[in-house]
TIDRENTI-920511 format. One record per residue (C-alpha): z, x, y; residue in three letters. Coordinates in pm, 1 decimal, m for minus. Each point is the difference from the previous one (the first is absolute). Layout:
<nodes>
(node (Z, X, Y), "ALA");
...
</nodes>
This chain:
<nodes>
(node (0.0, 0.0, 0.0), "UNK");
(node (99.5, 289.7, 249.4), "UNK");
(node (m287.7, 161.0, m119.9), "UNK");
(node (m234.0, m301.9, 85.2), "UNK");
(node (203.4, m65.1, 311.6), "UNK");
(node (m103.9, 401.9, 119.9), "UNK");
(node (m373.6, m84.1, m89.2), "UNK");
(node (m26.1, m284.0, 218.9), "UNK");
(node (149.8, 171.2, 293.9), "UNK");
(node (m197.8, 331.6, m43.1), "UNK");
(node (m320.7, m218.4, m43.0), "UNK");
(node (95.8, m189.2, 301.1), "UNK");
(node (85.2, 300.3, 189.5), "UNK");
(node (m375.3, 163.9, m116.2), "UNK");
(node (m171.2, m332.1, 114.0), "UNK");
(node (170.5, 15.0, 342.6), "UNK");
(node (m94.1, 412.8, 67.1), "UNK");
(node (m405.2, m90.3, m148.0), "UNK");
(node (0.4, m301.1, 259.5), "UNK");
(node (163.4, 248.6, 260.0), "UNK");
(node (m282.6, 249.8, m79.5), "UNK");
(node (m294.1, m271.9, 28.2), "UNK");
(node (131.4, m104.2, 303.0), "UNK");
(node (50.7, 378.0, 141.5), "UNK");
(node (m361.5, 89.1, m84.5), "UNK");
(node (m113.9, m326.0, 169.8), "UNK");
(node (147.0, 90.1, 284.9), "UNK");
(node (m151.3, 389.7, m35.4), "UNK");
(node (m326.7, m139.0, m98.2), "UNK");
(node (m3.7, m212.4, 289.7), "UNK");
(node (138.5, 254.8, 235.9), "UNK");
(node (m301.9, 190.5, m128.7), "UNK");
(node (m226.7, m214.6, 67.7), "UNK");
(node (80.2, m88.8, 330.0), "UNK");
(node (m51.7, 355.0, 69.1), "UNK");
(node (m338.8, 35.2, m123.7), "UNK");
(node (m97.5, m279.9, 192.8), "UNK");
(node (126.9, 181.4, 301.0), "UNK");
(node (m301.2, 39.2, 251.6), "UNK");
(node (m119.6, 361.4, 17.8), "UNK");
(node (m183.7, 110.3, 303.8), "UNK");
(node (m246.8, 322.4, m71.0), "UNK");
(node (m114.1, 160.9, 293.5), "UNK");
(node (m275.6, 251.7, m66.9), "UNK");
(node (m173.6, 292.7, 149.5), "UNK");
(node (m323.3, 150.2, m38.5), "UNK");
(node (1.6, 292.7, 274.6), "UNK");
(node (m323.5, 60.5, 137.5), "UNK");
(node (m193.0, m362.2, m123.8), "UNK");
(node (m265.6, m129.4, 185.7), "UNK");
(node (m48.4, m431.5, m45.7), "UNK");
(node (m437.9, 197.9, m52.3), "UNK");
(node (131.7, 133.6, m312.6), "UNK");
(node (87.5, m337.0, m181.6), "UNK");
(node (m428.5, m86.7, 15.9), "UNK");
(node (m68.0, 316.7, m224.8), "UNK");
(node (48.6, m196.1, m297.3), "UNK");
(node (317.7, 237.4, m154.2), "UNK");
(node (269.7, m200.6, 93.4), "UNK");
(node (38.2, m318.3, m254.2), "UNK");
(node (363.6, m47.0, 0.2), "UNK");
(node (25.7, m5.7, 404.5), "UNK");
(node (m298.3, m217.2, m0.6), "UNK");
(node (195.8, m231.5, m222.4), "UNK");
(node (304.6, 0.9, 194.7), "UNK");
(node (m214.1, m86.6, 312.7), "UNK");
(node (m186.8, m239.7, m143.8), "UNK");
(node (346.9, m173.5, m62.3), "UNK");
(node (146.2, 40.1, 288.5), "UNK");
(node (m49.8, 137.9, 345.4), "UNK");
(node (m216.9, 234.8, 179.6), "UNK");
(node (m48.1, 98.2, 315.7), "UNK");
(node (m353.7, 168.1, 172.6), "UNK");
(node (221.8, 290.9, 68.6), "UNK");
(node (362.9, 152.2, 136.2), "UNK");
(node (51.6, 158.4, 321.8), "UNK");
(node (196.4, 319.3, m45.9), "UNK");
(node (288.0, 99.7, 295.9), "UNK");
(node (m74.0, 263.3, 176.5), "UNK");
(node (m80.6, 275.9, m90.9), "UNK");
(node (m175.7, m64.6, m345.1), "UNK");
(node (172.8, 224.4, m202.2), "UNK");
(node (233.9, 1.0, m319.2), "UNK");
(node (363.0, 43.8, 96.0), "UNK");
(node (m25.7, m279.4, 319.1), "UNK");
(node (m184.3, m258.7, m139.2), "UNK");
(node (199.1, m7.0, m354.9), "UNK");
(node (347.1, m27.6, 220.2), "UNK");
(node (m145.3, m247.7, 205.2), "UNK");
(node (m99.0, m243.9, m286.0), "UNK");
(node (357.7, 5.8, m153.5), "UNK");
(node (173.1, 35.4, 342.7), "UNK");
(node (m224.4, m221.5, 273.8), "UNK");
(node (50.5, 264.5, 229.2), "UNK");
(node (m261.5, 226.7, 209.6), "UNK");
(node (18.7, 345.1, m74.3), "UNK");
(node (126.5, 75.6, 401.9), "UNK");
(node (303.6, m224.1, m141.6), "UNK");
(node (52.0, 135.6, m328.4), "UNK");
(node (m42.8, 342.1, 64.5), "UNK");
(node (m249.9, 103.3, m259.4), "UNK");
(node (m284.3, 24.7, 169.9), "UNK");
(node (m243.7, 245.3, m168.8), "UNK");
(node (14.8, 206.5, m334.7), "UNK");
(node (118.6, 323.9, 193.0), "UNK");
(node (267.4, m24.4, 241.4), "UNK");
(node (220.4, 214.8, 210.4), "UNK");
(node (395.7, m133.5, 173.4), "UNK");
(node (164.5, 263.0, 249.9), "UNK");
(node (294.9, m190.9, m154.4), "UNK");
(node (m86.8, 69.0, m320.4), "UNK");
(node (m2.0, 401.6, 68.5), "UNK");
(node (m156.3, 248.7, m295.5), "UNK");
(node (m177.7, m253.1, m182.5), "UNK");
(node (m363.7, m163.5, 53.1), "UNK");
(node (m67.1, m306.1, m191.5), "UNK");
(node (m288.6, m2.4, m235.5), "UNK");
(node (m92.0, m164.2, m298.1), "UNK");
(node (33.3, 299.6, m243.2), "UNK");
(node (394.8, 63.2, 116.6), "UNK");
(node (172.9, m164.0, m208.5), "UNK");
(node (320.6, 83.9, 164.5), "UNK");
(node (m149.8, m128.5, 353.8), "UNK");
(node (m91.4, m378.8, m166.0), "UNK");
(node (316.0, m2.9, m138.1), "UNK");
(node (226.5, 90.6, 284.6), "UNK");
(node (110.0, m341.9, 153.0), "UNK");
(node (m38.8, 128.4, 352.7), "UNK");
(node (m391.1, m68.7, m8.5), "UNK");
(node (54.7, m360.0, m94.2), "UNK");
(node (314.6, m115.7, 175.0), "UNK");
(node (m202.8, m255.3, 239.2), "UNK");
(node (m157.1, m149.5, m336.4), "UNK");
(node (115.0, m345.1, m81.4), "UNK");
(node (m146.2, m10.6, m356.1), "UNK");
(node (m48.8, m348.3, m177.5), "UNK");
(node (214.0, 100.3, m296.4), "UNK");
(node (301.8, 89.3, 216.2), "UNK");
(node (m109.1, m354.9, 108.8), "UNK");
(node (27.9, m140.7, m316.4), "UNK");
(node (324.7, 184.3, m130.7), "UNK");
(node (126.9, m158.2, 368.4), "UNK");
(node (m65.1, m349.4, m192.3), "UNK");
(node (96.7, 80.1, m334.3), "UNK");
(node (m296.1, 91.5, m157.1), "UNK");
(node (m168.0, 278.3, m193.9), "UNK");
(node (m284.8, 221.4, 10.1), "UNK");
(node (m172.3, 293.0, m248.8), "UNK");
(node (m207.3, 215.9, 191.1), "UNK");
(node (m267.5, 158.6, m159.1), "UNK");
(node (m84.5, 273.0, 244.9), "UNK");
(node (m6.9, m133.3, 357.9), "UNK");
(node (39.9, 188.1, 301.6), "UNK");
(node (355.1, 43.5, 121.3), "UNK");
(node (135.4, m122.3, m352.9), "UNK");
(node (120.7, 358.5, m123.5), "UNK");
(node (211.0, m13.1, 383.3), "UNK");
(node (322.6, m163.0, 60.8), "UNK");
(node (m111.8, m189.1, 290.4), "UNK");
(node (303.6, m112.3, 174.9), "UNK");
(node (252.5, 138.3, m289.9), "UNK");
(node (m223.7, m240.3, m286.9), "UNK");
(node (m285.8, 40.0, m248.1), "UNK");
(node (m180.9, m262.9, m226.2), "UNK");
(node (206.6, m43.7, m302.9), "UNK");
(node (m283.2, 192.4, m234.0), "UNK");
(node (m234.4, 265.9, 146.5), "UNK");
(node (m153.9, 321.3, m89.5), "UNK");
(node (m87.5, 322.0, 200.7), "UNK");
(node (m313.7, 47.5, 61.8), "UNK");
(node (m250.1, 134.5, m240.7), "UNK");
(node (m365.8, m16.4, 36.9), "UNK");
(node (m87.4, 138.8, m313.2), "UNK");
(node (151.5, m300.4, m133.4), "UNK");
(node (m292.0, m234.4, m157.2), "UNK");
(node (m108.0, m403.8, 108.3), "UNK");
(node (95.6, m103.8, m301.2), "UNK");
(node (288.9, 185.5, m66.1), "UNK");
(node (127.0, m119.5, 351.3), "UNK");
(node (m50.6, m373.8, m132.2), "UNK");
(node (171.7, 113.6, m358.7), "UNK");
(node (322.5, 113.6, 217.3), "UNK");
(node (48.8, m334.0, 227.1), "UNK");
(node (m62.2, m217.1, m333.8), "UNK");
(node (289.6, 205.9, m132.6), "UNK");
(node (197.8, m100.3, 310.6), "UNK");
(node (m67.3, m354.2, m3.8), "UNK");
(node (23.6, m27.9, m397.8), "UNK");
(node (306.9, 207.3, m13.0), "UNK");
(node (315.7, m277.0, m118.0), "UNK");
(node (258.2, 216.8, 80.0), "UNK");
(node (13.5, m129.1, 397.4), "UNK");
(node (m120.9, m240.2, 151.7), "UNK");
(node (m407.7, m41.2, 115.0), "UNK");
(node (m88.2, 82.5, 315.5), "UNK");
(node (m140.7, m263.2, 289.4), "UNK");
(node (m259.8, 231.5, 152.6), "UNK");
(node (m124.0, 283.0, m119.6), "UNK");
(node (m266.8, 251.7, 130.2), "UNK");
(node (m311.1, 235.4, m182.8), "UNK");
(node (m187.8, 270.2, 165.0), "UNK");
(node (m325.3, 129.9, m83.4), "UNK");
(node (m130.8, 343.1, 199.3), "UNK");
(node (m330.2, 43.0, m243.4), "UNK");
(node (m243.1, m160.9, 252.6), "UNK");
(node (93.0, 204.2, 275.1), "UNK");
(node (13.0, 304.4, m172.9), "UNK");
(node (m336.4, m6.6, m128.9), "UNK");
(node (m137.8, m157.0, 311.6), "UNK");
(node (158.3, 299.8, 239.1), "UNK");
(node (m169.5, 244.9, m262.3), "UNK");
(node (m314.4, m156.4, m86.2), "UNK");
(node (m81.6, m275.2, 250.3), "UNK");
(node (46.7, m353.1, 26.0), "UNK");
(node (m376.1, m70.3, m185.5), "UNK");
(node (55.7, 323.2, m313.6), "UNK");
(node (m8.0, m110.1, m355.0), "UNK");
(node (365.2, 146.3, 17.2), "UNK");
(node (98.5, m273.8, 208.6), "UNK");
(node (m135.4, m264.0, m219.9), "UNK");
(node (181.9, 153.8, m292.0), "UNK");
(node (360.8, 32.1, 140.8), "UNK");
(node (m88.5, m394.3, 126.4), "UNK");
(node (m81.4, m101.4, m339.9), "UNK");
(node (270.0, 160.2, m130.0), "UNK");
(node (305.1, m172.5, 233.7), "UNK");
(node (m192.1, m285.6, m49.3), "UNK");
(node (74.7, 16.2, m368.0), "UNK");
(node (393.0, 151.7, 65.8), "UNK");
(node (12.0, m360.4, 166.5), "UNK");
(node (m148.8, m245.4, m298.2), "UNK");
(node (248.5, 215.6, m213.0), "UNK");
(node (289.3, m135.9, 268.2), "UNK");
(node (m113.4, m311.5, m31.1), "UNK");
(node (m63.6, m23.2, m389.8), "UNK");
(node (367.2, 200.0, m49.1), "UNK");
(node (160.1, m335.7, 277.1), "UNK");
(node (m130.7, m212.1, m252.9), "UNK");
(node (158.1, 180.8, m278.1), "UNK");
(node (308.0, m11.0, 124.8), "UNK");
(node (m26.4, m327.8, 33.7), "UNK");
(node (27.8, m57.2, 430.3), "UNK");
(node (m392.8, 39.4, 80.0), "UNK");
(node (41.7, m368.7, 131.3), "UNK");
(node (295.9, 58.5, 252.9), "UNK");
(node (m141.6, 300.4, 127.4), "UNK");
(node (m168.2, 8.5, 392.1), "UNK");
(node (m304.2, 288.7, 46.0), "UNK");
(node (3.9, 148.8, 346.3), "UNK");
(node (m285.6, 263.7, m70.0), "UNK");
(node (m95.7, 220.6, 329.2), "UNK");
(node (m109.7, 362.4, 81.9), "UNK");
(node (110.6, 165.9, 300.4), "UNK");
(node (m305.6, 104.6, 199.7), "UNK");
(node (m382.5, 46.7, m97.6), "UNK");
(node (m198.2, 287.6, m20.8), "UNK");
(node (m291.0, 179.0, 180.8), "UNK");
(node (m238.9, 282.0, m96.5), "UNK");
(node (m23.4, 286.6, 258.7), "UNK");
(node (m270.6, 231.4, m14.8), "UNK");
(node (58.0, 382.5, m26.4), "UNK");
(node (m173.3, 79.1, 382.6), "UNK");
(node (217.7, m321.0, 122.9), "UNK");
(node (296.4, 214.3, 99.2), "UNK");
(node (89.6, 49.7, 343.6), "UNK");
(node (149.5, 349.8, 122.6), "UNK");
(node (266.7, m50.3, 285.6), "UNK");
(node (119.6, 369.9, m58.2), "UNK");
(node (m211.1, 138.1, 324.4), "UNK");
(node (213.5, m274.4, 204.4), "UNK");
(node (301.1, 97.9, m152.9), "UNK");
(node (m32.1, 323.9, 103.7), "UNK");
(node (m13.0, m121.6, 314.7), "UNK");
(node (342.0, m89.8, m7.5), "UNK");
(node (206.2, 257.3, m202.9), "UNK");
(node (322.1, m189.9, 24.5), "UNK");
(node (m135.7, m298.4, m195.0), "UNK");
(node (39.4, m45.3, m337.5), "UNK");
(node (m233.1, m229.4, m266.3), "UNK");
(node (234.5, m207.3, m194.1), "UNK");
(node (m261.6, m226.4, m194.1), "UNK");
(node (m353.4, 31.5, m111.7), "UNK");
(node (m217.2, m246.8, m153.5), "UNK");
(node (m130.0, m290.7, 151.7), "UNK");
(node (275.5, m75.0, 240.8), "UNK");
(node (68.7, 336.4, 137.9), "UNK");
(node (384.1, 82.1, 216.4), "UNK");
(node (91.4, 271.5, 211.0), "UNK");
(node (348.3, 83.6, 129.3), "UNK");
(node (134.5, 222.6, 272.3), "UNK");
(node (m207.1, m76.7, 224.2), "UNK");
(node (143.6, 69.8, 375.4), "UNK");
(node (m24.2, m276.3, 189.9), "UNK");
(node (m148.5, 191.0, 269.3), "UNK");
(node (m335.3, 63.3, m233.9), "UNK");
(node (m30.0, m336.7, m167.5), "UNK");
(node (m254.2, m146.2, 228.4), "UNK");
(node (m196.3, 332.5, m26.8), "UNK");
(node (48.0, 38.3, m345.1), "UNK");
(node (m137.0, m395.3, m82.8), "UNK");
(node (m254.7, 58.8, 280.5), "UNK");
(node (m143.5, 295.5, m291.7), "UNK");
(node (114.2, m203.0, m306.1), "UNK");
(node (m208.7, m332.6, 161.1), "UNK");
(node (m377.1, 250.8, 25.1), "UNK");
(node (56.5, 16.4, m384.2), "UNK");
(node (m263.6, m281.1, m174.2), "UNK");
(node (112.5, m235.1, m282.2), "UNK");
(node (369.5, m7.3, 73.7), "UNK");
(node (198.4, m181.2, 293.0), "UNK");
(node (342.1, 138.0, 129.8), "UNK");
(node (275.2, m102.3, 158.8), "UNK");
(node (362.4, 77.2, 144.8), "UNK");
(node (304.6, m161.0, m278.1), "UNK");
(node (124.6, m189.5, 321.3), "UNK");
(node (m330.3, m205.0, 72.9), "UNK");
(node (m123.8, m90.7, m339.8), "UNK");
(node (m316.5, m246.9, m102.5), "UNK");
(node (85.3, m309.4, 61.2), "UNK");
(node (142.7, m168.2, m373.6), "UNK");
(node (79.9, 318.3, m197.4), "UNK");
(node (373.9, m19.6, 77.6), "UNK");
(node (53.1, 367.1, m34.0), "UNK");
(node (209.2, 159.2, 303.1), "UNK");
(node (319.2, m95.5, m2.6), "UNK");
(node (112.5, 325.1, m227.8), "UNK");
(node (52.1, 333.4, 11.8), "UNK");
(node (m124.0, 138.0, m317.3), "UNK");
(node (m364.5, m140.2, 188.7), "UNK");
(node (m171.1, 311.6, 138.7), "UNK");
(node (m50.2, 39.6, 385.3), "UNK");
(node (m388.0, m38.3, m12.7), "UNK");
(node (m146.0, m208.5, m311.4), "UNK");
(node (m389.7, m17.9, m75.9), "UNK");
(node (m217.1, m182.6, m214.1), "UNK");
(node (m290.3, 85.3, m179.6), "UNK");
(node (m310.9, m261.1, m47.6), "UNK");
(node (m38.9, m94.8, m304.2), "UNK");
(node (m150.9, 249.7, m229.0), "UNK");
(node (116.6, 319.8, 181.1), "UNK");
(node (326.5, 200.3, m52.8), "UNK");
(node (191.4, 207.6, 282.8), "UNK");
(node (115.0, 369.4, m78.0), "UNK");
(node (67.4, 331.5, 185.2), "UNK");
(node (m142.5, 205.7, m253.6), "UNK");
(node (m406.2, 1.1, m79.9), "UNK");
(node (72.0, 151.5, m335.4), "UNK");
(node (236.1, m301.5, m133.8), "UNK");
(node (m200.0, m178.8, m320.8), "UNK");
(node (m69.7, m316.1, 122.0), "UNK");
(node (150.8, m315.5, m225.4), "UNK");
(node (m276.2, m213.8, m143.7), "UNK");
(node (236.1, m295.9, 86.5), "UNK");
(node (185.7, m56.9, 280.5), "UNK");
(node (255.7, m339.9, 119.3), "UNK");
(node (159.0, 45.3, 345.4), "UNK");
(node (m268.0, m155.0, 220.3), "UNK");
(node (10.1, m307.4, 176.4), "UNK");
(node (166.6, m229.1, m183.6), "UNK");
(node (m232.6, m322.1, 118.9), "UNK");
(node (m311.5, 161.0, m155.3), "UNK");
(node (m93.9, m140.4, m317.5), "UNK");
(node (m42.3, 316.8, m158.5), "UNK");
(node (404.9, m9.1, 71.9), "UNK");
(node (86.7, m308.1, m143.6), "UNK");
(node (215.9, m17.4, m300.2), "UNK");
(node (58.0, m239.2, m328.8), "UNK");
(node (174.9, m334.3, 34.7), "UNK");
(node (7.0, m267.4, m332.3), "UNK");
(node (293.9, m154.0, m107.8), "UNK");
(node (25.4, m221.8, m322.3), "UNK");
(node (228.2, m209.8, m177.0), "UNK");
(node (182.1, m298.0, m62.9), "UNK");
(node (115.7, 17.8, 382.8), "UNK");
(node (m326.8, 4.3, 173.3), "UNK");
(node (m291.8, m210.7, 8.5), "UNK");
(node (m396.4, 76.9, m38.0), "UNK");
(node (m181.2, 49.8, 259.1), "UNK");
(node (m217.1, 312.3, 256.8), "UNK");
(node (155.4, 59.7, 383.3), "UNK");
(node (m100.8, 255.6, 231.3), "UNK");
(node (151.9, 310.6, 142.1), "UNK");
(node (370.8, 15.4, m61.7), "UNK");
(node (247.6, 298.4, 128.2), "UNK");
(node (221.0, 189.8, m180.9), "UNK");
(node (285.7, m81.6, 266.0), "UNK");
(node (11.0, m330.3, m130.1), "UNK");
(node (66.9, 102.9, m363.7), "UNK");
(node (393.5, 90.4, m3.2), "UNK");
(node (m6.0, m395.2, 155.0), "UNK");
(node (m217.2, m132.8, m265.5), "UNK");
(node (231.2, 167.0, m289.4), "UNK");
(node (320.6, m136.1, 139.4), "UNK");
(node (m123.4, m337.9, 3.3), "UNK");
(node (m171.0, 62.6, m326.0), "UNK");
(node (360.6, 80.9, m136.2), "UNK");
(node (222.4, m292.2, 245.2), "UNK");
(node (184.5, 288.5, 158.4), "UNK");
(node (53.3, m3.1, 419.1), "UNK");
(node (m189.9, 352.0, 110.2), "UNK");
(node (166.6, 234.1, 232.7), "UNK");
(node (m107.6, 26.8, 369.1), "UNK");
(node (m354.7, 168.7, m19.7), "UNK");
(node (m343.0, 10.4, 161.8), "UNK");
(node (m186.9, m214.7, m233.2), "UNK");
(node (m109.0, m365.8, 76.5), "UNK");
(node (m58.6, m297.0, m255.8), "UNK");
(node (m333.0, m13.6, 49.2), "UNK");
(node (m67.1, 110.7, m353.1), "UNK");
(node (250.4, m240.6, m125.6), "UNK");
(node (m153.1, m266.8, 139.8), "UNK");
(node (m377.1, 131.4, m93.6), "UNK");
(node (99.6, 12.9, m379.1), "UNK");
(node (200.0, m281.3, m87.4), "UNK");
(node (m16.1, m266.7, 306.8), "UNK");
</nodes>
């Protein structure tokens, strides 16, 4: 009987801990699912894409994605149309003259022994360059979100004493499609939670068009090939089982122009004019520093005989390129036309490829699609890349911080 008794109570007590454990991975399973329906905001850069290079018939998977969604006739890069100031100003909403990064190669008198360039890894990670940036993951941590940033400018900095929750150094070498592999990991991983926006960068395009020019087979080869790093992305969200809660924001940062090797202009017998001055930046947008202010008008009265570039004092810039208001501008800035590069040495290989120039030529013009459950089907015109940081907050329901940026994309894309 006691034996019978003992039975009944140890069967009882193994129904109650199995209906315990049903119930418990209920919960879980629900918990997990609520989490993989989680919307998922992808924000994606091809460096150096021109909106020409989607007609060459290599690009399938971002013909798809604009097919289903939206695509503009172009983007209008800040000023000036380089790397390291357009990329902050899509996740920040801030002109360069505001956030402080305003070309690839910098120098700060309060930032003494150390000239900011691309390949310093200790400059782009020392916080001092970006401590003006208001980046839109420090937005979203702000809010209680999370992102995984797959290379982006200013994500291997603590900006304002925070970093996205994942991010990697830098490394170039790294492949398309091993770049997609690592944020799958990321947003697959069940150890923590997903994150709500997350970021890719591809530097292929540029490379090869800087190299080889904007119209080499080289070019159509690194396109093809991020253009199959992002079907993989898209094929490995499905996998995982959140392809259908994920928004595409898919853009490039500036275009791309060929420049002919006798299409370099020589301002060294001006500078010697002026011994005091120094060249800061060549390329298509050219600076000079150091200037005494007793020379200047001489000194731009020499610059201005020089055919196919304009110049100009920092203090009375073109009217709409916002780019005055900072010291790390140099004194005198000029521009090159479109197609020519500025140097003060005749023996300097001229780059194939060249970004820098006016940012309203179409040559200039960078990628804008975005896709996904979000966003409905349909062409628009030019859009600016001011505008993004805007568009992703709303995208995500989060209130932006105080930048430049209007709605006017916003309101373009899903009004």
């Amino acid at each position: 009987m006691r034996r019978t008794i003992k039975n009944s109570i140890q069967l009882t007590l193994s129904s109650i801990i199995f209906g315990v454990f049903l119930q418990f991975t209920h919960f879980i399973a629900i918990a997990k699912e609520q989490v993989d329906q989680k919307p998922l905001l992808i924000l994606i850069s091809i460096d150096g894409f021109k909106p020409s290079y989607l007609n060459r018939g290599i690009t399938p998977n971002l013909k798809e994605f604009a097919s289903q969604g939206v695509i503009s006739e172009g983007m209008i890069s800040v000023f000036p149309s380089i790397t390291f100031p357009n990329h902050v100003s899509l996740i920040s909403g801030q002109f360069p003259e505001h956030h402080g990064i305003v070309n690839n190669v910098m120098v700060d008198d309060s930032i003494p022994d150390q000239i900011f360039t691309l390949s310093s890894r200790e400059a782009v990670q020392n916080p001092a360059w970006w401590s003006k940036v208001n980046p839109i993951w420090n937005t979203l941590a702000r809010q209680g979100k999370i992102s995984s940033t797959l290379f982006w400018p200013g994500s291997e900095t603590l900006i304002q004493g925070s970093q996205p929750r994942d991010w990697l150094d830098f490394d170039g070498s790294m492949t398309s499609s091993k770049r997609v592999e690592k944020l799958l990991t990321w947003l697959s991983d069940s150890s923590k939670e997903r994150a709500d926006f997350a970021t890719l960068y591809f530097n292929e395009v540029d490379s090869q068009g800087h190299h080889y020019g904007p119209e080499s087979k080289e070019v159509n080869l690194a396109i093809a090939s991020v253009d199959q790093a992002i079907g993989e992305l898209r094929s490995g969200l499905q996998k995982i089982g959140i392809l259908e809660h994920v928004t595409f924001v898919i853009t490039s940062d500036h275009g791309m122009a060929t420049v002919a090797d006798d299409h370099a202009i020589d301002v060294l017998p001006i500078l010697k004019n002026f011994p005091n001055s120094k060249m800061t930046w060549y390329g298509p947008i050219a600076g000079f520093d150091k200037v005494n202010k007793s020379n200047e008008f001489d000194f731009l009265s020499q610059l201005s005989t020089v055919e196919h570039m304009s110049c100009w004092p920092k203090s009375n810039p073109p009217i709409g390129n916002h780019f005055t208001n900072n010291k790390r501008i140099p004194d005198i800035l000029c521009l090159a036309e479109t197609g020519w590069t500025i140097t003060n040495d005749s023996a300097r290989s001229v780059l194939r490829g060249q970004h820098g120039f006016d940012p309203n030529n179409k040559e200039m013009h960078a990628l804008f699609i975005a896709s996904g459950f979000q966003v409905p089907n349909k062409k628009v015109g030019l859009v600016k890349n001011i505008d993004v940081y805007n568009f992703l907050c709303r995208l995500m329901h989060i209130t932006p911080d105080a930048n430049d940026g209007s709605n006017d994309l916003s309101n373009m894309v899903l009004n």
